[in-house]
C-alpha positions in Angstrom: -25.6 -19.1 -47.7 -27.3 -17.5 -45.0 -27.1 -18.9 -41.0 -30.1 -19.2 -39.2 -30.5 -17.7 -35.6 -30.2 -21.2 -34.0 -27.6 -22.2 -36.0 -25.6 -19.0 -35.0 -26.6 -19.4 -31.2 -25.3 -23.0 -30.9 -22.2 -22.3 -32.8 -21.8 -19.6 -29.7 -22.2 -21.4 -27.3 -19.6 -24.7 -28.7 -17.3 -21.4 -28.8 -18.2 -20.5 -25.1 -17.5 -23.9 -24.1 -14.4 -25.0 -26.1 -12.9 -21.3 -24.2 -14.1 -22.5 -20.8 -12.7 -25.8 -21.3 -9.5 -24.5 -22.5 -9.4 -21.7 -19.2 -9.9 -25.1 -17.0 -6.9 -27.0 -19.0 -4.7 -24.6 -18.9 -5.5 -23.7 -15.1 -4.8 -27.7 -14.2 -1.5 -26.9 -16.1 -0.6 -23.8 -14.2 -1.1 -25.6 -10.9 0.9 -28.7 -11.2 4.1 -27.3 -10.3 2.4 -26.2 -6.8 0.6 -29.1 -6.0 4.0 -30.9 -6.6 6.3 -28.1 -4.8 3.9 -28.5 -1.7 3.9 -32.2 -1.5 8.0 -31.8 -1.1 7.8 -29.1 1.4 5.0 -31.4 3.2 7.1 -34.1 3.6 9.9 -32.0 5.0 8.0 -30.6 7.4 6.8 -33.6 8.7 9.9 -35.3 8.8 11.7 -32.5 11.0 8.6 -32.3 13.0 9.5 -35.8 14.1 13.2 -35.0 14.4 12.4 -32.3 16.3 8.8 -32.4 18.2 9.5 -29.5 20.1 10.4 -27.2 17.5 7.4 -27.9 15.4 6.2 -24.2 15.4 9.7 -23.3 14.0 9.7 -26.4 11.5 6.1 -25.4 10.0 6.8 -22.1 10.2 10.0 -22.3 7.8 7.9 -24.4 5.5 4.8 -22.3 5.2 6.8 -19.6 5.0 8.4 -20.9 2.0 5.7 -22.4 0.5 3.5 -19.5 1.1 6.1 -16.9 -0.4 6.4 -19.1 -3.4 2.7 -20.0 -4.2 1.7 -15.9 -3.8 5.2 -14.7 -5.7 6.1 -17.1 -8.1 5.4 -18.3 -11.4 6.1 -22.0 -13.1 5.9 -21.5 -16.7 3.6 -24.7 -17.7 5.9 -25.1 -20.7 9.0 -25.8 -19.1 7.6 -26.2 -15.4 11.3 -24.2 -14.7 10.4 -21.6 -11.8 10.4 -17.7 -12.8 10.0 -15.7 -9.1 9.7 -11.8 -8.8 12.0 -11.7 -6.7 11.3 -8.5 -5.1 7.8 -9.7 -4.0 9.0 -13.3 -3.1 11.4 -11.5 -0.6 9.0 -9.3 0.9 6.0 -11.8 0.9 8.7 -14.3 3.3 9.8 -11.2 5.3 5.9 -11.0 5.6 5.2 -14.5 7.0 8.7 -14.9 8.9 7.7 -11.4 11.0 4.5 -12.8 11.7 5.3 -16.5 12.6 8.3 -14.8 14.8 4.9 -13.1 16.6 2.6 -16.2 16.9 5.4 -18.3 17.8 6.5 -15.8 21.0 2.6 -16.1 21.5 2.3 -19.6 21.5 5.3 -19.6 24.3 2.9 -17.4 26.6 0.2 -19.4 25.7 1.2 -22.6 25.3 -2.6 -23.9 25.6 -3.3 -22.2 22.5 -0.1 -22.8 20.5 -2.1 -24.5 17.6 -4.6 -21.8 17.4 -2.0 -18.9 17.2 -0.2 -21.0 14.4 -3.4 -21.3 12.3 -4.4 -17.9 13.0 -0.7 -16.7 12.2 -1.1 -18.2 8.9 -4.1 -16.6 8.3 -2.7 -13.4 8.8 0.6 -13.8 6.8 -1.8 -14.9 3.8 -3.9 -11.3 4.5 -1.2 -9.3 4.9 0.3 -10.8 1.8 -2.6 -10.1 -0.3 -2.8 -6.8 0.9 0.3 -5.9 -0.1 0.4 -7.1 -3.3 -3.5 -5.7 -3.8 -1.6 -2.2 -2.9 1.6 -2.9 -5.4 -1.0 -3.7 -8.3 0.3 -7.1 -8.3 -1.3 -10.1 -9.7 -1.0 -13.5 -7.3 -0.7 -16.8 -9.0 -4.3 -18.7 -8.9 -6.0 -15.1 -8.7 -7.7 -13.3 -5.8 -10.3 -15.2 -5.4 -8.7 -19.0 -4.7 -6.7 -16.9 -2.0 -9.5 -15.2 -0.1 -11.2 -18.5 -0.2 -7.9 -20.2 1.5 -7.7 -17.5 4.1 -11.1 -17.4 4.9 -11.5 -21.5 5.3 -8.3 -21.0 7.3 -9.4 -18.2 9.6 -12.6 -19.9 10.2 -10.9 -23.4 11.1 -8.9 -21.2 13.4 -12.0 -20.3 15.4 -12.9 -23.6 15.8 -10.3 -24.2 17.2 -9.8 -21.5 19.4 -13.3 -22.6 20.9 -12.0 -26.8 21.1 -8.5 -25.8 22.5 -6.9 -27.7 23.6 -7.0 -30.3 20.4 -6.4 -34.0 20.9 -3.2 -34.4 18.8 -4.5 -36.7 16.8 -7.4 -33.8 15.6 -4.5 -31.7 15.3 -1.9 -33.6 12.9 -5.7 -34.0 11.1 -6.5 -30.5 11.0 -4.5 -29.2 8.3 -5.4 -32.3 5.1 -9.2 -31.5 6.0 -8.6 -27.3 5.8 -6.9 -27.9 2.3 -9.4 -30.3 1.5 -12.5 -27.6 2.4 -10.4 -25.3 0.1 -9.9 -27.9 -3.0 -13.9 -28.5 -2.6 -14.5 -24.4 -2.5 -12.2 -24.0 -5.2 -13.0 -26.4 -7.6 -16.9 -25.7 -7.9 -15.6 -22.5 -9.9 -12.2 -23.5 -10.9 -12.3 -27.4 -12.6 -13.8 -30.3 -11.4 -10.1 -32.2 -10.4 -9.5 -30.1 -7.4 -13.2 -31.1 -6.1 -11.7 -34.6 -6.8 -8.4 -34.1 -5.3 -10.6 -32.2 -1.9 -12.7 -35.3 -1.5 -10.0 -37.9 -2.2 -8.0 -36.0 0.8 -10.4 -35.8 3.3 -11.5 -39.1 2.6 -8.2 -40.5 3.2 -7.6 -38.3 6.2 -11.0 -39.7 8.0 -10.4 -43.1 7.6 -6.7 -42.8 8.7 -8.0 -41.0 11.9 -10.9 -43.5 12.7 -8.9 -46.6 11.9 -4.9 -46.1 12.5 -3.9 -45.3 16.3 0.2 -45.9 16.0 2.5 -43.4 14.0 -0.7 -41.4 13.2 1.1 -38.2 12.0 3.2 -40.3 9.4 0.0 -41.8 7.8 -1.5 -38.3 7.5 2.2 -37.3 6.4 2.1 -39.9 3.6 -1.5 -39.4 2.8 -1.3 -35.2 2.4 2.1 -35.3 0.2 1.2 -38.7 -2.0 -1.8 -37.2 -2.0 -0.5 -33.7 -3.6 2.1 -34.8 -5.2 -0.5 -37.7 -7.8 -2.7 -34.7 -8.1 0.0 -32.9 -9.5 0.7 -35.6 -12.1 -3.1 -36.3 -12.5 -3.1 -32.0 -13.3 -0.4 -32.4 -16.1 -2.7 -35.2 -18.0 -4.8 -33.1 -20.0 
């Protein structure tokens, strides 16, 4: 029996479309681990941020650091969601981000105006640096190239702003970072799976309404809406 050209064309294209589907699955699979790991190191960071209000360059410093080395080093296998780091790269990507936060944050003493803007641009340039690296090594970076250049370039580009508004309420600042990794979510998820577009808007939502309607123990709202927030969209990422 022979197969018409339509028939043959629309069998193609349930093929391309059961393969993209199954790329998007599997990428919500991948990610779950991360979305997780981060809303743990989030609410560490803002908890010794409290402790220690004075330190909080050091505090999100340590955390990024960690967070940062991880998500470009590391690898969850979505089978067993048990961590498998390179460790070679993991050290060198933290040696990477501690050397630079050790930079911004002898900055940020001799600026002390500017303290958020050299943390955010700090950040920025740990991520490059990273990717650099690991572009030289030949190394593949979990959630590919592009997720990452979209991150850093959101980042550096909040970072101007904020060079330009310095100094930032506090309030604007403790918002700051939920509406950058929202931005990125959004970015992301056009290309990458319609959840993370979910999980952007769900974020920044939050993160508005929080800043226009809650005044007292602002930065542990935002604490509890960026890590419940990460931590359900992690769960939400393993339901597929």
């Amino acid at each position: 029996m022979s197969v018409s050209p339509e028939d043959a064309a629309k069998t193609l294209r349930d093929v391309e479309r059961a393969q993209a589907r199954s790329s998007i699955l599997y990428r919500y699979q991948m990610s779950t681990p991360y979305w997780i790991m981060w809303g743990i190191l989030l609410i560490a960071g803002y908890t010794l941020e409290q402790l220690f209000p004075m330190q909080w360059f050091v505090v999100w410093g340590v955390v990024d650091s960690i967070g940062f080395s991880i998500g470009l080093s590391g690898y969850f296998s979505p089978r067993s969601g048990r961590a498998e780091i390179a460790w070679r790269p993991l050290t060198l990507t933290a040696v990477v981000f501690l050397v630079c936060y050790a930079i911004g944050y002898r900055a940020a003493g001799l600026y002390p105006r500017y303290a958020n803007v050299v943390f955010w641009g700090t950040t920025a340039l740990g991520i490059g640096a990273s990717l650099v690296i690991a572009r030289i090594a030949g190394r593949a970076v979990p959630g590919g190239w592009r997720m990452w250049a979209i991150f850093a370039a959101v980042w550096l580009s909040y970072t101007g702003l904020f060079a330009r508004l310095s100094p930032l309420p506090e309030r604007a600042a403790e918002a700051s970072a939920p509406l950058i990794l929202a931005t990125v979510f959004v970015l992301w998820g056009i290309n990458a799976g319609a959840r993370y577009v979910v999980v952007g808007l769900v974020i920044a939502a939050l993160t508005l309404a929080v800043y226009f309607t809650i005044h007292e123990h602002f930065a542990l709202w935002i604490a509890a809406v960026l890590c419940g927030s990460l931590v359900l969209a992690g769960l939400w990422m393993r339901r597929v």
